[in-house]
N, C-alpha and C positions, 0 to 999 in steps of 0.2 A: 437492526444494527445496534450493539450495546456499546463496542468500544474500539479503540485501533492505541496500539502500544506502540512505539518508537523504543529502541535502546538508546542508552543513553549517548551522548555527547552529539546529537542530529541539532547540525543547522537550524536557524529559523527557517519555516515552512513560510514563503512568500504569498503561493498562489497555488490551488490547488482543489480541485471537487472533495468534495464527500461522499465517503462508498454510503450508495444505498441494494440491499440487493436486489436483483432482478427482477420481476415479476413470475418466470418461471419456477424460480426458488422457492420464492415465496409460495406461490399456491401449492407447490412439492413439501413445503413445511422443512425447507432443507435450515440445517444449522450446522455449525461448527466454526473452527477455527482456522483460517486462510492465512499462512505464512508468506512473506513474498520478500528473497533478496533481492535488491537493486544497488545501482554506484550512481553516486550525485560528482556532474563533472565540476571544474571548476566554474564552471557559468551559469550551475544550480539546476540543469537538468538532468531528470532522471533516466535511468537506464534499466530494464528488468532484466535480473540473471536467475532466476528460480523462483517455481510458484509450486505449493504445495496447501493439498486441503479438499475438502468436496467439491468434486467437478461443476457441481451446478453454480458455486458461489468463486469459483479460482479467476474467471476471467474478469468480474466484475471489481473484483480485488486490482488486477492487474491495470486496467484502466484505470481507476483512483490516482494508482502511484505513478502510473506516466504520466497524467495529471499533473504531479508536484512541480513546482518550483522553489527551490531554497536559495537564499544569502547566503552567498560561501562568501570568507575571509580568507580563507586558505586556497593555494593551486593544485593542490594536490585533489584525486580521484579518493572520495568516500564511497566508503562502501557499509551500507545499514542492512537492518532486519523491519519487516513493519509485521505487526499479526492483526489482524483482522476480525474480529470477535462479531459473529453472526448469528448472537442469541436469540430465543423467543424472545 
């Protein structure tokens, strides 16, 4: 795992794993980049609305972000981008 990007203006991240990838993956030698939208409600949990990217690495992605928990100040429903960078 080399990185995970947020767009900008994403809450503090409260509580939440770190994507590591699978061990299937891994010995498959898979890499790429794992897109994954979700909405943070107002009570800082997440929700996944689309995952995109190599199968072998999408669902590992996806458990990470329903993982998160953020500090929302606001009532309103966010909605982010996260990508997933699953370098050698």
């Amino acid at each position: 795992m080399r990185d995970v990007t947020l767009e900008a203006g994403v809450p503090e991240l409260a509580k939440g794993r770190r994507p590591v990838p699978p061990p299937v993956a891994r010995m498959a030698g898979a890499t790429g980049n794992v897109e994954v939208a979700f909405s943070v409600s107002a009570a800082g949990t997440t929700t996944v609305q689309r995952v995109t990217g190599p199968d072998l690495l999408k669902q590992a992605a996806e458990q990470v972000v329903a993982s998160w928990v953020f500090r929302r100040t606001r009532a309103d429903r966010a909605y982010l981008v996260a990508v997933f960078d699953f370098g050698e």
